[in-house]
KEKE-3310 file (N, C-alpha, C; in steps of 0.2 Angstrom, whole numbers, plus 5000, padded with zeros to 4 digits):
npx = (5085:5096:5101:5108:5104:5106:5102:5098:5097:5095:5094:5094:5097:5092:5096:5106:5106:5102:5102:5096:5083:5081:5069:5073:5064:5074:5078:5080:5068:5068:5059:5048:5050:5061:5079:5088:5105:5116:5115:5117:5122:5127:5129:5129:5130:5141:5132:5127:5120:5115:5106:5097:5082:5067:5050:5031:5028:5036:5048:5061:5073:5079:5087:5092:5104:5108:5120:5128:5131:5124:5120:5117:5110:5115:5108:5111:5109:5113:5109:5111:5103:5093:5080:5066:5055:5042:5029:5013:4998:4987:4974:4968:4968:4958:4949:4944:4932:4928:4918:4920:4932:4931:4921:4929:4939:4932:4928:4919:4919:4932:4945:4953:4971:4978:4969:4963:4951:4935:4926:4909:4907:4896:4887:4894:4907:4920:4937:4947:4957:4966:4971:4988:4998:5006:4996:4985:4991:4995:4982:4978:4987:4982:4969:4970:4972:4961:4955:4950:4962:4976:4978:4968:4951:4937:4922:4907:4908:4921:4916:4908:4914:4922:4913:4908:4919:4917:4910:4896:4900:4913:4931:4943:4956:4954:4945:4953:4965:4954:4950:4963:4968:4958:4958:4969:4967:4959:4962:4973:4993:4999:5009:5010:4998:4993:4997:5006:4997:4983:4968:4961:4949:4946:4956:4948:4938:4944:4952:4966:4983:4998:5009:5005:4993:4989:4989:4983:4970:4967:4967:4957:4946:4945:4946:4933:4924:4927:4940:4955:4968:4986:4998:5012:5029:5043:5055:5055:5064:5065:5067:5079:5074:5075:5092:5096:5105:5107:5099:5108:5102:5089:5079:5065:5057:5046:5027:5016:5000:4996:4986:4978:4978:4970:4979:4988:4994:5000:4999:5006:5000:5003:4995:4999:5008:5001:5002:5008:5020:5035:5048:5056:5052:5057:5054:5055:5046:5031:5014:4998:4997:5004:5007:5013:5023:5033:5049:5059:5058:5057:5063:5069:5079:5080:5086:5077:5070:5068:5077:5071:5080:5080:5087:5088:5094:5093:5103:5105:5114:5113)
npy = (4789:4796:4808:4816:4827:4834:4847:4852:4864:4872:4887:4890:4901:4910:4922:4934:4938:4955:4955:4949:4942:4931:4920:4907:4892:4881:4873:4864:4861:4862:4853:4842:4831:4829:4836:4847:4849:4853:4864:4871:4883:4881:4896:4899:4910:4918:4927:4944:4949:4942:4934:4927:4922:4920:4915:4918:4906:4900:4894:4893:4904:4909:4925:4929:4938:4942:4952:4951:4951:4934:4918:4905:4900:4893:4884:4877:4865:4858:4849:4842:4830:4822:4809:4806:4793:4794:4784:4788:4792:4780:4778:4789:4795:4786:4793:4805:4812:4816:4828:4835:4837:4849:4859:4863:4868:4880:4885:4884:4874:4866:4858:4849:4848:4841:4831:4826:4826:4832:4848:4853:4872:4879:4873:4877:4871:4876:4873:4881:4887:4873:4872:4873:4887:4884:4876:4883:4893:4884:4881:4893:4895:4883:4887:4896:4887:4881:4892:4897:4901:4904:4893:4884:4885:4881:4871:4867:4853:4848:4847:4837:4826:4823:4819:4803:4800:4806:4802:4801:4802:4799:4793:4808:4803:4792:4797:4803:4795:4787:4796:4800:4787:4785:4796:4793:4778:4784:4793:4795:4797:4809:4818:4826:4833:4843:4859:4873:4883:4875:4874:4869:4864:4857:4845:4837:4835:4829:4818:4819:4821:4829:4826:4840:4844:4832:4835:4847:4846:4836:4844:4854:4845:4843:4856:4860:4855:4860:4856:4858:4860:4858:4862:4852:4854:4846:4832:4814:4798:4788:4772:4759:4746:4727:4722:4732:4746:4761:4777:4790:4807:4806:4804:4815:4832:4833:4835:4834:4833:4838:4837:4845:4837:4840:4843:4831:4836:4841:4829:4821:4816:4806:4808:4804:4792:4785:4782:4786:4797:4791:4787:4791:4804:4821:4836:4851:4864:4870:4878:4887:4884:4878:4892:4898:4889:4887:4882:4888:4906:4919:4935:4938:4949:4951:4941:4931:4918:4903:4889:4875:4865:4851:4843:4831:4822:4810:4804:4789:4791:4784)
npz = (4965:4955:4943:4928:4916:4899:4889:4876:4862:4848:4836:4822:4809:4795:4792:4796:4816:4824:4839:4852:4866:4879:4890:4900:4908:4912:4922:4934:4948:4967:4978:4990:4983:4974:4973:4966:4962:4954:4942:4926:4914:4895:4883:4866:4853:4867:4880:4880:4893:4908:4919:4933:4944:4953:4947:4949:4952:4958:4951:4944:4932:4921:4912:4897:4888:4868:4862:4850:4830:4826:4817:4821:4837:4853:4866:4880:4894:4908:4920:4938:4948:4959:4966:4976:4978:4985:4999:5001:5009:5007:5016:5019:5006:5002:5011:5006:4998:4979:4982:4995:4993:4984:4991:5000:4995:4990:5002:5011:5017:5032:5035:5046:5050:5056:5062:5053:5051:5043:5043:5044:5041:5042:5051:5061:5067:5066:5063:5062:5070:5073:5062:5053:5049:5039:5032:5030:5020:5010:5004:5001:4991:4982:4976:4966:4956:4950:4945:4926:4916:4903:4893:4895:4897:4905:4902:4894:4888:4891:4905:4904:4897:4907:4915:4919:4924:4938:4949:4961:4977:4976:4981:4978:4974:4967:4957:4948:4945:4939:4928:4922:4916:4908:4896:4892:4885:4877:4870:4856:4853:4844:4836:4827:4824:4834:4838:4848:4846:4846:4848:4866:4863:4848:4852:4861:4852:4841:4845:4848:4850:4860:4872:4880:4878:4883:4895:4898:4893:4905:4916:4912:4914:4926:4934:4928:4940:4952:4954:4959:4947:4941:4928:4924:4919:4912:4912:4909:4910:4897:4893:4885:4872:4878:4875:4865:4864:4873:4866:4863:4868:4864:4872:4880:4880:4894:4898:4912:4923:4938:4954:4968:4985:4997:5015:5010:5001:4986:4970:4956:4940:4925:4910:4897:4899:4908:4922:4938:4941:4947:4950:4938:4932:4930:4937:4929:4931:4936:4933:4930:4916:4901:4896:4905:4911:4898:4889:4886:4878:4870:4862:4844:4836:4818:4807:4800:4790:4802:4807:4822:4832:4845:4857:4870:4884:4895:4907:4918:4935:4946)
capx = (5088:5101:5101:5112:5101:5108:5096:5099:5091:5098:5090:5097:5095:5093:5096:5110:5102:5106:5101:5089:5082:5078:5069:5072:5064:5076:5083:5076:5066:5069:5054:5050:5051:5067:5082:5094:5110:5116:5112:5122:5121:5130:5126:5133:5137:5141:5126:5130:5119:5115:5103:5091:5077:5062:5044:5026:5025:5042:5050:5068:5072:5087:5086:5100:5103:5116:5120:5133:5127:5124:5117:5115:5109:5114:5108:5112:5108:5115:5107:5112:5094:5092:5072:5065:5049:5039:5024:5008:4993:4982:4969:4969:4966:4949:4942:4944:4931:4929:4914:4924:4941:4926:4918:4936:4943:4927:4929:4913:4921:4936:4949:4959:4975:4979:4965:4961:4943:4930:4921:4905:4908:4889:4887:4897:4910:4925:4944:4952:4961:4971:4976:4994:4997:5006:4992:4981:4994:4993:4975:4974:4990:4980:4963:4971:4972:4952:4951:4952:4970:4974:4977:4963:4946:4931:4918:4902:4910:4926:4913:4903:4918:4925:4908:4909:4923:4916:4906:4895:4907:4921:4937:4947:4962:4951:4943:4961:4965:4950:4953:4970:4966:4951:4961:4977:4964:4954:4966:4980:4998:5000:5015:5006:4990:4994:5004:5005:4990:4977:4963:4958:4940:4950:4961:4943:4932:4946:4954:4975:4989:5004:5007:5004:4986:4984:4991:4979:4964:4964:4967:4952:4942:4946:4942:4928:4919:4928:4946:4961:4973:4990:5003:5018:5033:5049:5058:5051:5067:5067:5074:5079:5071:5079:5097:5098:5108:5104:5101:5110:5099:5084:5073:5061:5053:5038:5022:5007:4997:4996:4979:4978:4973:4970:4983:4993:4998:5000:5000:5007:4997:5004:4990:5003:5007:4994:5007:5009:5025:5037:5056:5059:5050:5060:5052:5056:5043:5025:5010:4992:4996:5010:5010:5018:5032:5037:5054:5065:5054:5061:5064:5073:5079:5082:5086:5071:5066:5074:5073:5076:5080:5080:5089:5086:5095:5090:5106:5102:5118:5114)
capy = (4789:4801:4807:4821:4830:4837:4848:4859:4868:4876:4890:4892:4905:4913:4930:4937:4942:4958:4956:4944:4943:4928:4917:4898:4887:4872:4872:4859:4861:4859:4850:4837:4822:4830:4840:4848:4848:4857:4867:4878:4886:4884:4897:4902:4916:4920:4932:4951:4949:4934:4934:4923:4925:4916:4917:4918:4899:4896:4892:4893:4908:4913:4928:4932:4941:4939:4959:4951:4947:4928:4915:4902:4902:4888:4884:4870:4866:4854:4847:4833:4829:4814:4807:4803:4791:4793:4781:4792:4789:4778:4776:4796:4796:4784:4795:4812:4814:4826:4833:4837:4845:4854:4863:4867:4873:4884:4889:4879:4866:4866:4852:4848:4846:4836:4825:4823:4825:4836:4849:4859:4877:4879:4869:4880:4866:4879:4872:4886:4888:4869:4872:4875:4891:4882:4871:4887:4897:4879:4880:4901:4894:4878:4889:4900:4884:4881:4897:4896:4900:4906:4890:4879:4885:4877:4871:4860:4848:4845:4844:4830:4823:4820:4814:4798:4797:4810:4796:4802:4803:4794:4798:4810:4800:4787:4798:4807:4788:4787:4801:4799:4780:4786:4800:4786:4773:4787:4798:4796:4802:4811:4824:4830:4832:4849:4864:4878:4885:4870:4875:4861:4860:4852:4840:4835:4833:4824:4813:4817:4826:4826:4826:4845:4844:4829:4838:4852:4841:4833:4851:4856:4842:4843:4862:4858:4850:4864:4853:4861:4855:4862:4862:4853:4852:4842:4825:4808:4793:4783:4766:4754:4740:4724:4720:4738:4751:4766:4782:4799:4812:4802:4808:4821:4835:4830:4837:4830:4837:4837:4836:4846:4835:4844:4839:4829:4841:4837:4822:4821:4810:4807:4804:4801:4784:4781:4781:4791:4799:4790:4790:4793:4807:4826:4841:4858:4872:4869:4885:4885:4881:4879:4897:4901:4886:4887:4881:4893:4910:4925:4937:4941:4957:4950:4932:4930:4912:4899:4881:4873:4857:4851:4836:4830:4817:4811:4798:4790:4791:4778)
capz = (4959:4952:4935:4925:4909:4896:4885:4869:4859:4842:4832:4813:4807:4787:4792:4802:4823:4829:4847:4854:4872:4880:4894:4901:4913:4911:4928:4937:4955:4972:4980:4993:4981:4969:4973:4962:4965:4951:4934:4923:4905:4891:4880:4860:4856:4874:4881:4886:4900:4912:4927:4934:4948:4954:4947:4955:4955:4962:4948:4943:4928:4919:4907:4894:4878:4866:4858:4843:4826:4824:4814:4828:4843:4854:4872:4883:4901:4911:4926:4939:4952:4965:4965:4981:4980:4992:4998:5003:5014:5005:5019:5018:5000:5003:5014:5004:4991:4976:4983:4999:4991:4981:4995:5003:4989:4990:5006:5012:5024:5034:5036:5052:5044:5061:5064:5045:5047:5039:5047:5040:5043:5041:5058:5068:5069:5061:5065:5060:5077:5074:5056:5055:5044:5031:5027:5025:5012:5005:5003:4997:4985:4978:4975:4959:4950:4949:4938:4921:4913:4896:4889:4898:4899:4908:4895:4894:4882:4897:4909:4900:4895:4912:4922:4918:4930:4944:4953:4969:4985:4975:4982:4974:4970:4962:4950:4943:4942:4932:4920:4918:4912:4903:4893:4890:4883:4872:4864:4850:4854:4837:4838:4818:4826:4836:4838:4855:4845:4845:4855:4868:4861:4845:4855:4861:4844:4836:4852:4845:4852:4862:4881:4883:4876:4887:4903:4897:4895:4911:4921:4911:4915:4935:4937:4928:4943:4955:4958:4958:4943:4939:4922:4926:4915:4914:4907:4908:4906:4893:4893:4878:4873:4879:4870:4862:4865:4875:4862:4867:4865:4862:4880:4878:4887:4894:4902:4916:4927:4946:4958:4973:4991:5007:5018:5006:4995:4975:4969:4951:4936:4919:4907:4891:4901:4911:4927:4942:4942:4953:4950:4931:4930:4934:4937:4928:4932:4937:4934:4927:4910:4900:4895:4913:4911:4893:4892:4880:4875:4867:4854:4837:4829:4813:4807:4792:4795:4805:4813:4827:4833:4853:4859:4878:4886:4904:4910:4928:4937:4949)
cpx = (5091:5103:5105:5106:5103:5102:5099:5097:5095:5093:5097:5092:5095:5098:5102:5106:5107:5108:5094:5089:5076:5077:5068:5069:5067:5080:5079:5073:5067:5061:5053:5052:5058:5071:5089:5102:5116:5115:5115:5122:5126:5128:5131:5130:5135:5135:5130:5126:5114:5111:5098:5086:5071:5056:5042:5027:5031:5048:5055:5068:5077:5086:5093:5097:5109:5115:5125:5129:5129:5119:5115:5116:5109:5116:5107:5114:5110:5115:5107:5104:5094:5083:5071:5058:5047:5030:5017:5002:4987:4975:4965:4964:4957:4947:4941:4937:4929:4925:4917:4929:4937:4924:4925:4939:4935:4926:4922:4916:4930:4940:4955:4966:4980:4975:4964:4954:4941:4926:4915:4905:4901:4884:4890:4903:4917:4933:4950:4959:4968:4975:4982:4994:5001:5002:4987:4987:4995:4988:4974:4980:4985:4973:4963:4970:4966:4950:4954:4958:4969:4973:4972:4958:4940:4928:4914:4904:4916:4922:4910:4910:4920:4918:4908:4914:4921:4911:4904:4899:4913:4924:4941:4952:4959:4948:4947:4962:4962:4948:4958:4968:4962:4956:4968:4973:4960:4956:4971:4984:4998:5002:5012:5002:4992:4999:5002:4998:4984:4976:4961:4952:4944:4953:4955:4941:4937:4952:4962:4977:4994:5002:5006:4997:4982:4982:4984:4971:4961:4963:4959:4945:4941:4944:4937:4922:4925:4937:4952:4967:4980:4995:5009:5024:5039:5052:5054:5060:5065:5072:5072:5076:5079:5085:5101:5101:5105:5105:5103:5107:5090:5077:5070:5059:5049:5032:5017:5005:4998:4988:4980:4975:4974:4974:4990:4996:4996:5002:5001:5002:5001:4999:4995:5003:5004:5000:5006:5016:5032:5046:5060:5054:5053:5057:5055:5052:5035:5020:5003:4992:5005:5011:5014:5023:5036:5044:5060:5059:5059:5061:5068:5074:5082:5080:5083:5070:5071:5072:5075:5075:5083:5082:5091:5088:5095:5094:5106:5109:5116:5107)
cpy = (4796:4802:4817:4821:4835:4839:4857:4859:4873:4880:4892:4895:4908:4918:4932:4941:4946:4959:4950:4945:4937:4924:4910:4896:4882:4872:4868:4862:4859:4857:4844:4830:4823:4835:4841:4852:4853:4860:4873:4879:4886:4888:4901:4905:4917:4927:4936:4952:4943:4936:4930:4925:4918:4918:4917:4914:4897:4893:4896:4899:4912:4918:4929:4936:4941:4946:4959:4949:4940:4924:4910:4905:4894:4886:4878:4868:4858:4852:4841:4834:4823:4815:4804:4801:4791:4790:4786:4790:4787:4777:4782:4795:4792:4788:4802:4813:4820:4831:4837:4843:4851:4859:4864:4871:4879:4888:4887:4876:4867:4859:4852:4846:4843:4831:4822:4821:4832:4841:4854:4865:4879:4879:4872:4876:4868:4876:4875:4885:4882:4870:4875:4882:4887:4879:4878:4891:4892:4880:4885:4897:4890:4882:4894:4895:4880:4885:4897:4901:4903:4902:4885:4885:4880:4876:4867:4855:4842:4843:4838:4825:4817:4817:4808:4797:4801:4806:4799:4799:4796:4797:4801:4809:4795:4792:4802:4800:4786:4791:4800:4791:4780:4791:4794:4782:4778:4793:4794:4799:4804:4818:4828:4833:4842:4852:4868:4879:4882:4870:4868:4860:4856:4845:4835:4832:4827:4817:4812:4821:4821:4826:4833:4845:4838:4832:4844:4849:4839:4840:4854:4854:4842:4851:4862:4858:4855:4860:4859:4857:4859:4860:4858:4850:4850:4837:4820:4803:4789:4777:4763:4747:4735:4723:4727:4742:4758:4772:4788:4802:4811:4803:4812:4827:4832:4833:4833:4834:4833:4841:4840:4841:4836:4839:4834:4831:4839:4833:4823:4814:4813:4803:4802:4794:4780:4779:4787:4790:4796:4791:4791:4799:4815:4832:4848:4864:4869:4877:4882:4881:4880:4887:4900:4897:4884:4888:4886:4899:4917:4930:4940:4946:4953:4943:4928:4923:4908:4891:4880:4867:4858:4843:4835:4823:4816:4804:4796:4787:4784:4776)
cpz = (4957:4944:4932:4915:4906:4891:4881:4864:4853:4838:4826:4811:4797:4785:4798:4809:4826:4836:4848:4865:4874:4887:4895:4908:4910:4917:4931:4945:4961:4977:4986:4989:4976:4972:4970:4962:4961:4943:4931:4916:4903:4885:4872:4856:4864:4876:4885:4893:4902:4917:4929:4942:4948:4951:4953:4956:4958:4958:4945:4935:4927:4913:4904:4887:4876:4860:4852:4839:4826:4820:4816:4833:4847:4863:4875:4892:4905:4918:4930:4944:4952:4966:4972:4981:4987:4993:5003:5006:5011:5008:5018:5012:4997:5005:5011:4997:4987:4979:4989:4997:4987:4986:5001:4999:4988:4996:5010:5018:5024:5036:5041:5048:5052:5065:5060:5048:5043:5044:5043:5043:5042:5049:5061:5071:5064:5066:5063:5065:5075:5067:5058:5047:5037:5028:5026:5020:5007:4999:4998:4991:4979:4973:4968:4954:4947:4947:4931:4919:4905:4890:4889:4901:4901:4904:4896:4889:4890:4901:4908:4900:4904:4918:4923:4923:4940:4947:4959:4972:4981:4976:4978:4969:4965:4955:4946:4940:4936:4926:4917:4914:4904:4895:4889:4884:4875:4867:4862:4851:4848:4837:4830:4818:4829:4837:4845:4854:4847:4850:4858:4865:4853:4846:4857:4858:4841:4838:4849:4849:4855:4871:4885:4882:4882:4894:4904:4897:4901:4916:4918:4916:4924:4937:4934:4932:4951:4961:4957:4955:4942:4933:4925:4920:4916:4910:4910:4906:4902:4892:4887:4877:4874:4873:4865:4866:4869:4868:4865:4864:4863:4867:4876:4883:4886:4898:4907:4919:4937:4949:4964:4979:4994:5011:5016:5004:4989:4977:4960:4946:4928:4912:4901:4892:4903:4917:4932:4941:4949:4955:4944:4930:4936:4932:4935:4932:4933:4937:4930:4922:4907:4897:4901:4913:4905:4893:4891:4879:4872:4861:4850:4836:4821:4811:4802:4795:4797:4809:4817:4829:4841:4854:4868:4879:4893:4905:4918:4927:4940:4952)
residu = (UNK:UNK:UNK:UNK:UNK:UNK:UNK:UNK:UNK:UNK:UNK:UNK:UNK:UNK:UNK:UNK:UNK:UNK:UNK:UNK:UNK:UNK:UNK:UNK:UNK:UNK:UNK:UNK:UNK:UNK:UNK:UNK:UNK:UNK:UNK:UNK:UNK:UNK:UNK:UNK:UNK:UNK:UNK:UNK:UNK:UNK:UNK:UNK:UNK:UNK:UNK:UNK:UNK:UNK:UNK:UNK:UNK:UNK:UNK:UNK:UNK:UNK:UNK:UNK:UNK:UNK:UNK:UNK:UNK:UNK:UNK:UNK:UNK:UNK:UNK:UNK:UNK:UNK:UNK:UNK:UNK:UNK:UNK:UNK:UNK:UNK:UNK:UNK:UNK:UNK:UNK:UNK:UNK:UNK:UNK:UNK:UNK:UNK:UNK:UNK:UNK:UNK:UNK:UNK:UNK:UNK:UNK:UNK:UNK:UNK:UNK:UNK:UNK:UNK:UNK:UNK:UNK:UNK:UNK:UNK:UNK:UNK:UNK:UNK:UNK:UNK:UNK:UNK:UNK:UNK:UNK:UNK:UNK:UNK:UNK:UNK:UNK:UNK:UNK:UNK:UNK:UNK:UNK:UNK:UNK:UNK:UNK:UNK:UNK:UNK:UNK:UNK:UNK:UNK:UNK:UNK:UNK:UNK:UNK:UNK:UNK:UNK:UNK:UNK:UNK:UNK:UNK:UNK:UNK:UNK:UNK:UNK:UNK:UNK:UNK:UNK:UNK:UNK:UNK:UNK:UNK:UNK:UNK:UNK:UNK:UNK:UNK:UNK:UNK:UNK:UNK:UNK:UNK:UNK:UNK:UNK:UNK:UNK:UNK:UNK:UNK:UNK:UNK:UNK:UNK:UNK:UNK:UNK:UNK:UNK:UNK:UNK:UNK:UNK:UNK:UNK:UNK:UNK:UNK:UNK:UNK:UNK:UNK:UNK:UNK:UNK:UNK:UNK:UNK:UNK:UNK:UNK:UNK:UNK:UNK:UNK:UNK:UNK:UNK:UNK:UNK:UNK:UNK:UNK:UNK:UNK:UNK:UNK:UNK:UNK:UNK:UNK:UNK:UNK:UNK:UNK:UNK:UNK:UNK:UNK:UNK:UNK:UNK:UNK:UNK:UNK:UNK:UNK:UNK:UNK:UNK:UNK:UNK:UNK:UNK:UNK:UNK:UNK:UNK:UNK:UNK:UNK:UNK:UNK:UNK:UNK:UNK:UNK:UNK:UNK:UNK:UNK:UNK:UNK:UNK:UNK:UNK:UNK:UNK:UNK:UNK:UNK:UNK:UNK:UNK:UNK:UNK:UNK:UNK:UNK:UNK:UNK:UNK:UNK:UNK:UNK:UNK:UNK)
# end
């Protein structure tokens, strides 16, 4: 699938700004399952300085400033990106379970990342030797996303919450399955419910939010029990109901998270749908939480107060 995203972002302001300085993730990612073809700013007032760079996470980062006085500020990115489902090794994914990816990601037990078995490094049965070095800087990469984060901490509440799906030696991909389901079935979308601020123990107690809350919830709920979970942000298509018209501008951003499995790699889940992510959904920027892939961030010298309004459209080429 091929699809062109247009997304912008207007600030109105009260107050005349006489400088601002600002950063975006809205450039889409290149990755085995998407690759971006291309991405470019438009921005008004024109910015006196441009430059972009890579994060820690890999992810894409355009910084500007605009040094004239204005009253809007209006940014818009314009992205095309081709989607490559890809079908993955479900025999694999039986025989992985959490206690397993637990005691690797702990450094406990060792996995041939060319026989796909299991070895106890305890036993004297260490397979260091076959591993290929990508699958270990895989490994050290995956292991940062199993400590608590600024926006997700670990908590006996998450813990409890999510047992119910952590079933002895259930495989891994089953119990994400049965989080993300669980979470879909047991919360309320409710865009009125939270803001950036609202602590996950909230999101919890009172079963509301949006799809950043969920994203953060289930990443909770998995390094909880010592998985490795990670943030990911991006779009989601939206199609029209039969007979109706497509709306432009009408998409949104959207959030899920993504599972580490040895050998695999990630696997993306969207608790919002209750879907794994397959060909309508494009990836922005991926990091612990959403405070590492916030889309727009920045700051004002002036301006008094101001609104803004975000319009996201996701059209599939072909």
């Amino acid at each position: 699938m091929k699809y062109r995203i247009t997304h912008s972002t207007l600030y109105d302001y009260s107050q005349s700004v006489g400088l601002c300085q600002n950063e975006a993730r809205l450039q889409p990612r290149n990755f085995w399952r998407q690759e971006a073809h291309s991405s470019h700013f438009e921005i008004m007032p024109s910015p006196t300085d441009y430059y972009e760079r890579t994060d820690f996470f890999g992810n894409r980062v355009a910084y500007f400033s605009v040094q004239k006085p204005h009253t809007t500020l209006l940014v818009t990115v314009v992205s095309e990106v081709s989607l490559f489902p890809k079908q993955n090794n479900l025999d694999l994914f039986n025989a992985v379970t959490w206690e397993q990816v637990q005691q690797i990601l702990q450094g406990n037990v060792l996995i041939n990342s060319q026989s796909q078995s299991f070895d106890n490094q305890s036993q004297g049965q260490s397979q260091t030797q076959s591993q290929s070095s990508e699958y270990v800087l895989e490994l050290f990469d995956a292991r940062q996303y199993v400590l608590d984060s600024p926006m997700v901490s670990v908590s006996a509440e998450l813990a409890e919450y999510a047992r119910a799906s952590f079933l002895p030696h259930r495989a891994l991909v089953e119990v994400v399955h049965d989080l993300m389901s669980r979470i879909y079935k047991d919360f309320t979308y409710d865009p009125t419910f939270t803001t950036i601020a609202t602590p996950l123990s909230d999101v919890l107690q009172f079963r509301r939010g949006v799809c950043q809350d969920f994203a953060h919830l289930a990443i909770g709920c998995l390094r909880a029990y010592g998985i490795a979970a990670r943030y990911v942000s991006g779009y989601v298509e939206t199609l029209p109901e039969p007979g109706k018209a497509r709306l432009v501008g009408a998409d949104a951003s959207h959030a899920w998270f993504s599972v580490y499995v040895p050998v695999i790699g990630w696997m993306d889940f969207d608790p919002t749908n209750n879907k794994v992510p397959h060909d309508q959904h494009i990836t922005l920027a991926w990091g612990r939480d959403f405070s590492d892939v916030t889309p727009l961030k920045g700051i004002a010298f002036g301006g008094g107060q101001h609104t803004l309004s975000v319009s996201v459209d996701v059209l599939r080429l072909t």
